[in-house]
C-alpha positions as CSV (number, residue, x, y, z in Angstrom):
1,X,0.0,0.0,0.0
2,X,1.7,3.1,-1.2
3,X,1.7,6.2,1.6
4,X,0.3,9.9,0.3
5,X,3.0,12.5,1.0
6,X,2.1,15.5,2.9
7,X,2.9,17.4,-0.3
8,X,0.4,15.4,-2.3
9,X,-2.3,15.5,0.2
10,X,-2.2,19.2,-0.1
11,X,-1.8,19.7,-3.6
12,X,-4.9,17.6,-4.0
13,X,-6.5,19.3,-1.3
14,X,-5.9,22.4,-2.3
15,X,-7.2,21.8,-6.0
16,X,-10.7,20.2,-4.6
17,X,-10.7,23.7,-2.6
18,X,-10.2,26.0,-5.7
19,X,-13.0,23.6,-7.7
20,X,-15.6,23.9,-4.7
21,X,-15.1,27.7,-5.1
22,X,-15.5,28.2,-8.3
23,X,-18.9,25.8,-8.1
24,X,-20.0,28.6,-5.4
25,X,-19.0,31.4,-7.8
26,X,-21.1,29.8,-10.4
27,X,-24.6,29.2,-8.0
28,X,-23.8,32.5,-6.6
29,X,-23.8,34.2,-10.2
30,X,-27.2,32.5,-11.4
31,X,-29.0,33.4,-7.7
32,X,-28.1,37.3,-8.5
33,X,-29.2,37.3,-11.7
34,X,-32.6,37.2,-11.3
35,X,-32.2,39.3,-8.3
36,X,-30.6,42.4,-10.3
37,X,-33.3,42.3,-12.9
38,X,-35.9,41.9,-10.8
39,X,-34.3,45.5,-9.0
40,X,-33.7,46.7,-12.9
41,X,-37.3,46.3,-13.5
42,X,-38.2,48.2,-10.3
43,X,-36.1,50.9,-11.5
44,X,-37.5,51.4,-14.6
45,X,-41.4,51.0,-13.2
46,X,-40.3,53.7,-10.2
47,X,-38.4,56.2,-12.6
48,X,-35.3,55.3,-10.3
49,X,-31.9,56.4,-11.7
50,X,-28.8,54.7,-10.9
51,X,-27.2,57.9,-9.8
52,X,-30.3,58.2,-7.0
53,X,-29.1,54.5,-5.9
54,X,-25.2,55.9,-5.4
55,X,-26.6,58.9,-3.6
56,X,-28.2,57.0,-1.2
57,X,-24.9,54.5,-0.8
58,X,-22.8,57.4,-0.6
59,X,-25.2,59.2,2.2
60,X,-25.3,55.3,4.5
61,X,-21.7,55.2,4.1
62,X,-20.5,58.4,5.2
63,X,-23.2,58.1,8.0
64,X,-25.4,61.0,7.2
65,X,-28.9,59.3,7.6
66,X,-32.3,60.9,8.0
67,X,-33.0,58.3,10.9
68,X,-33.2,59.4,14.4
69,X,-29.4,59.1,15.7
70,X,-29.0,55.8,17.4
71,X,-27.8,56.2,21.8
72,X,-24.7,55.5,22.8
73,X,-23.2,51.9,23.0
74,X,-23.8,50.0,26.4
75,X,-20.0,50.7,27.4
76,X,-20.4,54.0,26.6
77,X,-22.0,55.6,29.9
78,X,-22.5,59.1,31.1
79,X,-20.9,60.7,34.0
80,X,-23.5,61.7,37.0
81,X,-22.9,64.4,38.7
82,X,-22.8,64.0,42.9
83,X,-25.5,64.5,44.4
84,X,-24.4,64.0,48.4
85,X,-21.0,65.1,49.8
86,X,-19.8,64.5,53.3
87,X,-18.5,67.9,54.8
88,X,-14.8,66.4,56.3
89,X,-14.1,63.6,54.3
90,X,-15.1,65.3,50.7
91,X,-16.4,61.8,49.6
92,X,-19.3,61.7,47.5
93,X,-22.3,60.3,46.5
94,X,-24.6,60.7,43.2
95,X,-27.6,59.1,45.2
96,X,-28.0,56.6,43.3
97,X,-27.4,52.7,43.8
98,X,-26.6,51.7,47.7
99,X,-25.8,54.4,49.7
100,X,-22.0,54.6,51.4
101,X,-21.6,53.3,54.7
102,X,-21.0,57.4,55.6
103,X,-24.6,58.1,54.4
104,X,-25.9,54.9,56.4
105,X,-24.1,55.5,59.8
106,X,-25.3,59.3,59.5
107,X,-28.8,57.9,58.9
108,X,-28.9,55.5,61.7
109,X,-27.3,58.8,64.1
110,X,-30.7,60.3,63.5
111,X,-28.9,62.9,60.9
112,X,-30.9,63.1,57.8
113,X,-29.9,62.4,54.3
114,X,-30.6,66.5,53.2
115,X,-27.7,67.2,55.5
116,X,-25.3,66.1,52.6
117,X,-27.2,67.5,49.6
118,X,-24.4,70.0,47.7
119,X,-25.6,73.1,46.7
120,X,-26.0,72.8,43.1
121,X,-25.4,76.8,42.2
122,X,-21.9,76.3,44.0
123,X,-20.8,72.8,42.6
């Protein structure tokens, strides 16, 4: 039993690969065909002119839609300003989420929470 080379099994290999894609080039070619004059046909029933067609490319590419602008990606957060400040440590707090242990042990001293609002003219 003769052994295949490495060489061999790659050239082979390699020209299966290069047949299989030009099969898929070929299927791919008679699937847009109809496609294309099926948008052709739309054109010419619409009055559509290729040039409207690049002007509209050109406008999605460059990112000039009419569409309402999209918000900011998840990792893309705002800053909030604080809304609490402890007078001799400075630390802050924007009020939002679980409130520091500072806000907590104040609460539970019977001081309330308005004590450490921060003027927002001054801030």
């Amino acid at each position: 039993m003769a052994r295949t080379s490495y060489a061999s099994q790659k050239t082979r290999l390699e020209k299966e690969k290069a047949k299989i894609e030009k099969q898929l080039q070929t299927l791919q070619a008679k699937q847009r065909k109809p496609v294309i004059t099926s948008i052709v046909r739309s054109m010419r029933d619409y009055g559509i002119t290729p040039e409207e067609i690049i002007a509209v490319f050109d406008r999605k590419s460059t990112g000039r839609s009419t569409a309402a602008p999209r918000k900011a990606a998840s990792g893309a957060k705002r800053v909030i300003p604080p809304k609490y400040r402890h007078p001799d440590t400075k630390a802050e707090w924007t009020g939002r989420g679980k409130p520091p242990r500072w806000v907590s042990d104040a609460e539970a001293a019977g001081t309330p929470r308005t004590a450490f609002l921060i003027d927002q003219a001054s801030a």
